[in-house]
C-alpha positions as CSV (number, residue, x, y, z in Angstrom):
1,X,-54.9,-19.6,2.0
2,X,-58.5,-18.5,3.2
3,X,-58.7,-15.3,5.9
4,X,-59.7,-15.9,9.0
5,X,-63.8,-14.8,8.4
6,X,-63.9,-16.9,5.4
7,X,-62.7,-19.9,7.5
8,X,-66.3,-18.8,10.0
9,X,-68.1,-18.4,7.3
10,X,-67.4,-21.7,5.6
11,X,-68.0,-23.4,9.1
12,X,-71.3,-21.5,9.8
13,X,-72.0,-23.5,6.3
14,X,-71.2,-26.9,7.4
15,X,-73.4,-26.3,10.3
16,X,-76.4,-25.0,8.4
17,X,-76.5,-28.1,6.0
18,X,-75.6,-30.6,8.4
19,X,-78.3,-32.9,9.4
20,X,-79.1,-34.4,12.9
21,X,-77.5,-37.5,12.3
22,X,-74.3,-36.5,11.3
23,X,-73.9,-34.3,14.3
24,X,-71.5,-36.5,16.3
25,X,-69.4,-36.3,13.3
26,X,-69.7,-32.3,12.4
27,X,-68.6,-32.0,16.2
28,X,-65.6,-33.7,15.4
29,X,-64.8,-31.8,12.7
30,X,-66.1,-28.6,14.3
31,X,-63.0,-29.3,17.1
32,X,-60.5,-30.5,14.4
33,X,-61.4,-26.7,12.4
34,X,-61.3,-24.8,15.8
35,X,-58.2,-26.7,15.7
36,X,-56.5,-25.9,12.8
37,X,-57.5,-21.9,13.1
38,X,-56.0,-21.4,16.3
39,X,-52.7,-23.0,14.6
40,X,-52.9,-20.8,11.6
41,X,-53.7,-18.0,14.1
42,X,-50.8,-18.7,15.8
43,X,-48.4,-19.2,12.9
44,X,-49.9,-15.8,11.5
45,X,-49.3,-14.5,15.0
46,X,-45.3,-15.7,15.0
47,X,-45.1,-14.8,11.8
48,X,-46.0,-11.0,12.2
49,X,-43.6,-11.0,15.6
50,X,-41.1,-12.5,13.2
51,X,-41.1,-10.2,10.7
52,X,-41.8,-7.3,12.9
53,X,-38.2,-8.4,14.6
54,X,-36.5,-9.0,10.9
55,X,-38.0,-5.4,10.0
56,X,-36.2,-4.0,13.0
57,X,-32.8,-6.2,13.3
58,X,-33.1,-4.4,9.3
59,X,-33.7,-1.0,10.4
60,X,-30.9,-0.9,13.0
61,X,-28.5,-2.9,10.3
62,X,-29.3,0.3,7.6
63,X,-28.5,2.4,10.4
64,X,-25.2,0.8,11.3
65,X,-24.2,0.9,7.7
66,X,-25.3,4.2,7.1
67,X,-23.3,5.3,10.3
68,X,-20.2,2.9,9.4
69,X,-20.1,4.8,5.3
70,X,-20.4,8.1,7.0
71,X,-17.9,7.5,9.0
72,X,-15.2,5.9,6.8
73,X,-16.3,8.8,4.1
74,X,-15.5,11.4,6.5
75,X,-11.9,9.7,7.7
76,X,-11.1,9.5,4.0
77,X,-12.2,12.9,3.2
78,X,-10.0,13.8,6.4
79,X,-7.0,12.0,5.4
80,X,-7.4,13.0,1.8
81,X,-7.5,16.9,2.7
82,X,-4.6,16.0,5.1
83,X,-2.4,14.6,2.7
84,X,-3.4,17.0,0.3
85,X,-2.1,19.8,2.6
86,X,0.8,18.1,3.0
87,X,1.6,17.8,-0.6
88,X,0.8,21.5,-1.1
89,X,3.2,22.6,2.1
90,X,5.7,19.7,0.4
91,X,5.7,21.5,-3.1
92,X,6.2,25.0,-1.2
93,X,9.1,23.9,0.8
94,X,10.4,22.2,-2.6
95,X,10.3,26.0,-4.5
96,X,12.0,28.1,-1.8
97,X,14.8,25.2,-1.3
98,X,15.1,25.4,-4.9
99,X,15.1,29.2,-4.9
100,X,17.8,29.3,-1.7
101,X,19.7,26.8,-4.0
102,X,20.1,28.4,-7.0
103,X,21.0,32.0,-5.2
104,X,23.7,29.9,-3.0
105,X,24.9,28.4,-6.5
106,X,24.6,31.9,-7.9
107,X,26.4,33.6,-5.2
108,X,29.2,30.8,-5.1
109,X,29.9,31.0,-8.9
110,X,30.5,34.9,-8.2
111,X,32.2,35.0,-5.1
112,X,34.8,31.9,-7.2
113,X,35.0,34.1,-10.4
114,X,36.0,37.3,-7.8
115,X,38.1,35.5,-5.2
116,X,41.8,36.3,-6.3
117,X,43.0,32.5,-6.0
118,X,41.1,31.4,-8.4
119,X,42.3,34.3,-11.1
120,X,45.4,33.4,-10.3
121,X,45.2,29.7,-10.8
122,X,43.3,29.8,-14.1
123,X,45.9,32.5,-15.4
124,X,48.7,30.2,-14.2
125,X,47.0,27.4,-16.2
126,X,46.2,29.3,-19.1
127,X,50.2,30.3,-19.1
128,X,51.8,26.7,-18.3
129,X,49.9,24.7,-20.4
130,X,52.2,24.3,-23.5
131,X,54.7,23.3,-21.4
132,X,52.9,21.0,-19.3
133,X,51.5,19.2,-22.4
134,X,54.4,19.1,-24.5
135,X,57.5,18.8,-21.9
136,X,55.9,17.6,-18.6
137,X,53.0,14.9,-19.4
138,X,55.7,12.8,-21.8
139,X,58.1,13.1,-18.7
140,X,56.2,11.9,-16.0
141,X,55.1,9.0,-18.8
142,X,58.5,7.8,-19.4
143,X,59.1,8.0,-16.4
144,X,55.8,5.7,-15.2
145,X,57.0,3.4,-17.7
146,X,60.4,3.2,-16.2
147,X,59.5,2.4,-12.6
148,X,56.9,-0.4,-14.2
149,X,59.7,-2.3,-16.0
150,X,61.7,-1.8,-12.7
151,X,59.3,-3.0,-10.2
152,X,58.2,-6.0,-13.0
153,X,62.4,-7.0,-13.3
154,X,62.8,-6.9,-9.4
155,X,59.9,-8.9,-8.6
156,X,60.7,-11.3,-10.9
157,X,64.4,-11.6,-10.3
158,X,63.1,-12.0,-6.5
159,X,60.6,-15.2,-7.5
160,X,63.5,-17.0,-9.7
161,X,65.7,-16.7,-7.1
162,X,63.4,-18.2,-4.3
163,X,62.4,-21.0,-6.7
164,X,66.3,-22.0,-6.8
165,X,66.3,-22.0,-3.3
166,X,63.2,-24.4,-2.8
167,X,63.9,-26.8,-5.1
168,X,65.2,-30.3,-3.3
169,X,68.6,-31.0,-3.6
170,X,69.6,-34.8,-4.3
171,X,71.2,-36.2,-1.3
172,X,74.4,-38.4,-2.2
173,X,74.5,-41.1,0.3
């Protein structure tokens, strides 16, 4: 596409060669050229609005997104420092629970071994246990066993005798 002053300069041409005869027609095209620059102009003209609009609706687009990243970095930065702080209160918190365990289980363990009952209960155990293990258990085995065999007899004494009962009896007519 020619500028604008080569478009002139082209037309000053025409003019210069043209002859008196064809003057009717140069006018004609003289009006159809005038013509066609003022389009161009104004194309060039909406152009140039156009892109001075696209250069702006751009700018103020970078802007948003610039201002939207900042933003969202900044709330995950926030959250991230947050949580972090969290974590490192969560960890402390996890340590001295731990440490105030382990002295309760400490101080339990001694206060048991001290406490009298206890002493007294593991030396009773400590004295009894031949005898529980060679008299008592076998005892209380037998006599497991015993009660088993009896409740088993009953039950089934119980559920022959109630199947006698409910069986039908021919009727003699």
């Amino acid at each position: 596409m020619k500028t604008k002053s080569e478009v002139f300069e082209v037309l000053k041409e025409i003019k210069r060669k043209c002859v008196p005869e064809h003057h009717f027609e140069l006018k004609n095209l003289n009006i159809k050229l005038n013509a066609a620059i003022e389009k161009f102009n104004r194309m060039i003209q909406n152009l140039s609005v156009m892109n001075n609009i696209h250069n702006e609706q751009d700018t103020k687009m970078k802007s948003e997104m610039n201002q939207f990243y900042l933003n969202l970095k900044s709330q995950i930065n926030q959250q991230s420092n947050d949580q972090s702080l969290m974590i490192k209160t969560l960890q402390e918190e996890i340590k001295s629970n731990k440490k105030i365990i382990n002295e309760l289980i400490a101080n339990q363990s001694h206060e048991i071994e001290k406490s009298s009952e206890f002493q007294k209960f593991s030396s009773f155990i400590t004295q009894q246990e031949p005898t529980f293990f060679f008299i008592a258990l076998p005892s209380i085995c037998l006599l497991t066993f015993f009660n088993i065999i009896m409740i088993y007899f009953c039950c089934y004494r119980k559920s022959k005798r109630n199947s006698f009962q409910r069986r039908a009896r021919p009727v003699i007519v």
